[in-house]
C-alpha positions as CSV (number, residue, x, y, z in Angstrom):
1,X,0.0,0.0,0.0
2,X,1.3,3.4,-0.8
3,X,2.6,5.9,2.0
4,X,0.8,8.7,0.4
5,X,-2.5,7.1,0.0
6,X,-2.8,5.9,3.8
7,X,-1.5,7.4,6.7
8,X,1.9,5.4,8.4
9,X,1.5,3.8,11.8
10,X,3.4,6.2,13.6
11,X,1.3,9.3,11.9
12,X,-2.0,7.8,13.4
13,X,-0.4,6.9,16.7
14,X,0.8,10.5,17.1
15,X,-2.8,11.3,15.8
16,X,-4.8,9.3,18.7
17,X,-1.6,9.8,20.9
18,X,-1.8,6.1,22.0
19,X,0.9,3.7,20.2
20,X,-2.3,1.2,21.8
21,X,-4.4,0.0,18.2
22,X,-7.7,-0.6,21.0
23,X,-7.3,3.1,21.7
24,X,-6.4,3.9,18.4
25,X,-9.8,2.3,17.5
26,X,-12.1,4.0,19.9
27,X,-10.2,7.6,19.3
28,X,-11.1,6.8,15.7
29,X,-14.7,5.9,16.2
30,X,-14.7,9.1,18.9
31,X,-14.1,11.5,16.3
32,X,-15.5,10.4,13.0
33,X,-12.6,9.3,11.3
34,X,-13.6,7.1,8.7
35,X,-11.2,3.8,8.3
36,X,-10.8,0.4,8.0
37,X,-9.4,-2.4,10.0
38,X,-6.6,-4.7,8.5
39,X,-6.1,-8.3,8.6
40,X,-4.1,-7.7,11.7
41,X,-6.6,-5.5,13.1
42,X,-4.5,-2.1,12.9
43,X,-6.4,0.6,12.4
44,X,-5.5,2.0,8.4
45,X,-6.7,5.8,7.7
46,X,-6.6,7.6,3.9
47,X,-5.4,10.8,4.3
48,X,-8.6,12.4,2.4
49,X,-10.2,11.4,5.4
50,X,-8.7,13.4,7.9
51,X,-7.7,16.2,4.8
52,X,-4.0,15.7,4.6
53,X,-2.6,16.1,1.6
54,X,0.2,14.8,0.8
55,X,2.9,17.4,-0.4
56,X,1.5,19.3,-3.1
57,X,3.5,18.4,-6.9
58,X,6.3,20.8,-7.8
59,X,5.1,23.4,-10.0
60,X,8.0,23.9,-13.3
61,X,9.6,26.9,-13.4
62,X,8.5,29.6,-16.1
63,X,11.2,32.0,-17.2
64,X,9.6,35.7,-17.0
65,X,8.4,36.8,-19.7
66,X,10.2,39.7,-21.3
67,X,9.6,41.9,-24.3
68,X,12.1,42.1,-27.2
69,X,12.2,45.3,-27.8
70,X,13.3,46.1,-24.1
């Protein structure tokens, strides 16, 4: 699963500030957070759900635009 889809681990146990997945769970459910459990029963959150966007693309660089006849 990509890192920029789903938030990591550590991001949702700083989140729920319990490293706990029970609490993790029930701060989840608490708030509203929509998730899903895995098949190890961690708690896995994508990041449009709480509105973090991963960092935004870089824009390219466009020369200033300058008149010939300057």
């Amino acid at each position: 699963m990509s890192d920029k889809l789903c938030l990591t681990r550590d991001e949702i146990k700083a989140m729920a500030r319990s490293p706990l997945k029970e609490r993790q769970l029930r701060f989840l459910r608490q708030n509203g957070i929509r998730h899903y459990i895995d098949g190890k029963g961690w708690p896995v959150v994508l990041r449009a759900a709480v509105g973090a966007d991963p960092e935004p693309p870089p824009q390219p660089k466009v020369p200033k635009w300058q008149p010939n006849k300057a």
